[in-house]
C-alpha positions as CSV (number, residue, x, y, z in Angstrom):
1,X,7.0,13.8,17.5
2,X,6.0,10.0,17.5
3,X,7.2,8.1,14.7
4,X,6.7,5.2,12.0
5,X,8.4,3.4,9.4
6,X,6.6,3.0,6.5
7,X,8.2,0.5,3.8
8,X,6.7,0.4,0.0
9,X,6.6,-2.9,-1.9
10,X,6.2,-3.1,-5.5
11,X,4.4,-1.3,-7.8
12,X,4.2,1.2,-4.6
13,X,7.8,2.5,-4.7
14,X,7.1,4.8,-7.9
15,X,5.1,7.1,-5.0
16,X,7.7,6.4,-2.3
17,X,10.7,5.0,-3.4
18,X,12.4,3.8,0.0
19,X,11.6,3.4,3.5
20,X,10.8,6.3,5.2
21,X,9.4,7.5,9.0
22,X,6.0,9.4,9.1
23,X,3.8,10.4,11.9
24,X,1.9,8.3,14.2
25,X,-1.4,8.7,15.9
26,X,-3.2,8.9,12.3
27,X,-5.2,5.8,10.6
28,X,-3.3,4.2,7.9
29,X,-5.5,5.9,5.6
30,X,-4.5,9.3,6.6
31,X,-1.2,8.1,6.1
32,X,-1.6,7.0,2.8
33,X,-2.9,9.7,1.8
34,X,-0.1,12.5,3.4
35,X,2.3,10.2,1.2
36,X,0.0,11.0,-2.1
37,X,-0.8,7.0,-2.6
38,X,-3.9,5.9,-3.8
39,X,-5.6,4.5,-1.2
40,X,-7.4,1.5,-3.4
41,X,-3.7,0.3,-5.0
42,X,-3.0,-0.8,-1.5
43,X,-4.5,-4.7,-1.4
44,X,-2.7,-5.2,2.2
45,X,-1.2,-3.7,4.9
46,X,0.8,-5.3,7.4
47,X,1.5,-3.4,11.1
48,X,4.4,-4.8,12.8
49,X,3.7,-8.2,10.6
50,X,0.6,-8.8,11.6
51,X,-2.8,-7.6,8.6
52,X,-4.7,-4.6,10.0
53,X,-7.0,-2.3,8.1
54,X,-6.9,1.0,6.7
55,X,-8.8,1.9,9.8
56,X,-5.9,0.8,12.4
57,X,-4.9,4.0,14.2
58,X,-1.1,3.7,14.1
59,X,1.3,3.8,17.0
60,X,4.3,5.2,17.8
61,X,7.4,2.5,16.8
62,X,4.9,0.6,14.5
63,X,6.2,-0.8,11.1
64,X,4.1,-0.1,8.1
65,X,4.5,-2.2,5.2
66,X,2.4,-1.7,2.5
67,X,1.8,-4.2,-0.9
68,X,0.0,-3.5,-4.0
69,X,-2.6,-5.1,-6.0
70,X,-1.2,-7.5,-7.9
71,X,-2.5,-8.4,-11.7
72,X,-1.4,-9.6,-14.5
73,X,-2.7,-12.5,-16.9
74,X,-3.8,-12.0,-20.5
75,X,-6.9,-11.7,-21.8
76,X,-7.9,-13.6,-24.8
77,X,-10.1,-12.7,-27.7
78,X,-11.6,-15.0,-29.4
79,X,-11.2,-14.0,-33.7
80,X,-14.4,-14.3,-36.0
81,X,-13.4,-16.4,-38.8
82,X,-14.6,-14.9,-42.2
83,X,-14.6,-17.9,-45.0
């Protein structure tokens, strides 16, 4: 069976909290979801450190490392002043 590693960042480790191997010959999409993460909290993925889509079929040796969406920030609400 062809391997990869696949290596969580972030926010992402709550679905898969260290680095593990998974399958090859599937798109990174089908990998995401075998591994039960939501597809659209992954902003980028990097194959063997290089940015590649969800699309990219993966290969066998490749290393998958996957970062979240980051946010943050504070929203401010402006108060009506009653006299």
């Amino acid at each position: 069976m062809k391997r990869v590693k696949v290596v969580p960042v972030g926010m992402l480790k709550k679905y898969l909290s260290e680095t593990v191997t998974a399958n090859s010959h599937q798109t990174v999409h089908q990998l995401l979801d075998g591994l039960g993460i939501p597809a659209d909290l992954v902003a980028v993925v990097m194959v063997n450190g290089r940015q590649e889509p969800k699309s990219y079929l993966l290969q066998e040796g490749d290393q998958v490392k996957l970062v979240p969406l980051v946010g943050g920030g504070q929203t401010l609400v402006k108060e009506k002043m009653v006299a």
